[in-house]
Wavefront OBJ file of the C-alpha trace (Angstrom):
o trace
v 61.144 108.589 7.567
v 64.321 106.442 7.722
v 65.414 108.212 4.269
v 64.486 111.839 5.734
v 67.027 111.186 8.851
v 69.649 109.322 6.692
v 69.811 112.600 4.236
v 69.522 114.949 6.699
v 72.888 112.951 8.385
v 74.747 112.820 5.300
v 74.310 116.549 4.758
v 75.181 117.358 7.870
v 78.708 115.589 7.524
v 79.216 117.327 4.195
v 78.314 120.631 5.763
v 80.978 120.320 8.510
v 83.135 119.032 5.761
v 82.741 122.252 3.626
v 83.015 124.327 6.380
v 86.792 123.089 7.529
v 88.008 122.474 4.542
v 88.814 126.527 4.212
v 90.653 126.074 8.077
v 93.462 123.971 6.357
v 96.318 127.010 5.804
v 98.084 126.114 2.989
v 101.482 127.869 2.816
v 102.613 128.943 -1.073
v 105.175 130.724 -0.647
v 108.744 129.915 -2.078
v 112.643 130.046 -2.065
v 114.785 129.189 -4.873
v 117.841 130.525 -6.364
v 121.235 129.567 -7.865
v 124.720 129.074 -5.913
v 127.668 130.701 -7.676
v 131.707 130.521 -7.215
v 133.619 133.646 -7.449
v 133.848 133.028 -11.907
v 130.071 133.231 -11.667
v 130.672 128.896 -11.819
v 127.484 126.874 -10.520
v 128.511 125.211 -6.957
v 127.074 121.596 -6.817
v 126.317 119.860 -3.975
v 126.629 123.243 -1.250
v 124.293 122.711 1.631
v 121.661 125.293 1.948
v 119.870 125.459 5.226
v 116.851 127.900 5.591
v 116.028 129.032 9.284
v 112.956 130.610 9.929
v 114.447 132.824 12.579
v 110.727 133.737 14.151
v 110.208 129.566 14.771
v 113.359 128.111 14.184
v 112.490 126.124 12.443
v 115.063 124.897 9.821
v 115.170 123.328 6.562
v 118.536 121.561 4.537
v 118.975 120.499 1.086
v 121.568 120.502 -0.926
v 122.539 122.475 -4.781
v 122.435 120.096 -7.511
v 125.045 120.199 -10.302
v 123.451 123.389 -11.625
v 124.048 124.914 -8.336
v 120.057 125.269 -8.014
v 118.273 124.960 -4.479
v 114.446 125.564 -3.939
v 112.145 125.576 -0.424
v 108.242 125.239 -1.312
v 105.308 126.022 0.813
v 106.928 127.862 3.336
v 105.012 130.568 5.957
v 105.570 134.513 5.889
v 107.706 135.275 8.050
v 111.397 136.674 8.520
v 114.594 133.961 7.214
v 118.203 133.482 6.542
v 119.385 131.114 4.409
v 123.092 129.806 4.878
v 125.220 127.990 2.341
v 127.725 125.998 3.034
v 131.037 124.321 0.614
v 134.165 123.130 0.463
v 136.860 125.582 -0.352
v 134.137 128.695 0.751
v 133.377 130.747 2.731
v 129.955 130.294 4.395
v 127.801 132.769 3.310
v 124.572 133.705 5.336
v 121.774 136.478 4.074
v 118.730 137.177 6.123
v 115.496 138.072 3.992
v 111.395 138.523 4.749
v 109.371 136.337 2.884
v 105.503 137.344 2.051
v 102.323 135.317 1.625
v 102.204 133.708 -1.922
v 105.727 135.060 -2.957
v 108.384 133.266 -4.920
v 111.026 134.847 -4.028
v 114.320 134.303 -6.278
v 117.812 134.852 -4.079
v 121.238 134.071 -6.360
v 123.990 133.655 -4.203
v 127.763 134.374 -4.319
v 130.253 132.606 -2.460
v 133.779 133.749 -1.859
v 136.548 131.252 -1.444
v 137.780 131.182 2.063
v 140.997 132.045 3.302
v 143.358 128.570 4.221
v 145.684 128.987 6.630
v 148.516 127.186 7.503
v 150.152 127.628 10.984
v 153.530 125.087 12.235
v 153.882 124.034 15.606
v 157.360 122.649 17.091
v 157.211 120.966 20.316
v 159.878 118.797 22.115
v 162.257 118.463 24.504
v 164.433 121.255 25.509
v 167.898 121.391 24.332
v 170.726 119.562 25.806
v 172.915 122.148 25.714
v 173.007 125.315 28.089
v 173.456 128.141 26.022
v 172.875 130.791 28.946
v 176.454 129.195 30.652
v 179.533 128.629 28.802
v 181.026 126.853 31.790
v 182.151 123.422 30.882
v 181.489 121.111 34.480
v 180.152 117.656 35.686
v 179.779 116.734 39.339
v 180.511 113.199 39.460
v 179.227 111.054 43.010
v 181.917 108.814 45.451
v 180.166 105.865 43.867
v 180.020 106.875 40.104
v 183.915 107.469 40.430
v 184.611 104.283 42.303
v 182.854 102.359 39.123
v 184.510 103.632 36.422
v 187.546 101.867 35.225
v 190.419 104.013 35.612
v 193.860 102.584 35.379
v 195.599 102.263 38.971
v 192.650 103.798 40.416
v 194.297 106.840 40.138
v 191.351 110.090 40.235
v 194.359 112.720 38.570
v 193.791 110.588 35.062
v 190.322 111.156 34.909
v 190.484 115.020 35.232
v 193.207 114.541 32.049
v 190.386 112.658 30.262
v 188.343 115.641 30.141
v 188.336 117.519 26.802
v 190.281 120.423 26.538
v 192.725 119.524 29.340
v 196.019 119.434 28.447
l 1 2 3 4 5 6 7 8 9 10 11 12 13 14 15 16 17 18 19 20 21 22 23 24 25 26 27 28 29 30 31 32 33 34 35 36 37 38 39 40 41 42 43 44 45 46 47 48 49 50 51 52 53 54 55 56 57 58 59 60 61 62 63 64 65 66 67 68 69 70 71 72 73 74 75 76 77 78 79 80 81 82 83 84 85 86 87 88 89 90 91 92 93 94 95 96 97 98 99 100 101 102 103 104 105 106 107 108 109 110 111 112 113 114 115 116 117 118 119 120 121 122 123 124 125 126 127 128 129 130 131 132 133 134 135 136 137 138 139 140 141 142 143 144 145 146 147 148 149 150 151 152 153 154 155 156 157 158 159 160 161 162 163 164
C-alpha cells in the first residue's frame, strides 16, 4: 500500500512536470548581419544596440574585426537596430522581426561630416576707431604728481604728440 501511494506521488510530479514544460516560451528568432564602411570595408568594434521599440527593451554588443554582430533568441516584435563608430555617421534602420526568423540585415555606414568652427574672444580693443579725436582728461591730483620741470602745466600740453 505504501508502494501504491509512493507511485501514484511520483507520477503525479512527473505529470505536472510534463505538463509545464510546453509553458516555457522559448524565443528563436535572430539578428545578425555585417557592418560596412563606405569601400564596402568591414567596421570592427562599431556598437550595435537593438531596441525592441514595443518593450524597450535594448540590447548592445559590439562588431568584431569582421564587422559581424548577431542577437539570438529574441521575441517577434517590431526593432531598430543602431550602429554606432568613430569617424561615422550613426546609422539607425527600424525592421519587424517574426517568430523563428533569422533575419540577415548588412549595414552601410557613411562617414560623417567634421566640422570645424573658430571662436575669438577677448578684450575689446584699446583703440576707438568710431572717434579720431586724440584727448585725455587728466585730474588736479594726477597733474600735481607728475614731474614736470618748474611745475610749469604749458610743458606738459608740448609733451603731447603731435604738438608742435
Amino acid at each position: 500500500m505504501l508502494i501504491l501511494r509512493y507511485l501514484r506521488f511520483i507520477v503525479t510530479i512527473l505529470g505536472v512536470l510534463c505538463c509545464i514544460t510546453p509553458l516555457f516560451a522559448q524565443f528563436s528568432a535572430n539578428v545578425q548581419g555585417t557592418v560596412l564602411d563606405p569601400s564596402k570595408s568591414a567596421v570592427g568594434n562599431a556598437t550595435v544596440t537593438l531596441l525592441n521599440t514595443a518593450t524597450s527593451v535594448s540590447q548592445e554588443t559590439k562588431t568584431d574585426t569582421g564587422g559581424n554582430y548577431r542577437f539570438v533568441s529574441l521575441a517577434p516584435g517590431p526593432y531598430t537596430i543602431s550602429i554606432q563608430a568613430p569617424g561615422f555617421a550613426k546609422t539607425v534602420v527600424p525592421f519587424e522581426l517574426k517568430t523563428s526568423q533569422n533575419l540577415d540585415i548588412p549595414i552601410a555606414l557613411t562617414l560623417s561630416s567634421t566640422a570645424t568652427s573658430i571662436e575669438v574672444t577677448g578684450a575689446p580693443p584699446l583703440i576707438n576707431t568710431a572717434d579720431s579725436r586724440n584727448q585725455q582728461t587728466l585730474q588736479t591730483q594726477e597733474l600735481a604728481s607728475l614731474p614736470l620741470p618748474g611745475r610749469n602745466m604749458m610743458t606738459l600740453v608740448t609733451l603731447a604728440p603731435g604738438v608742435t
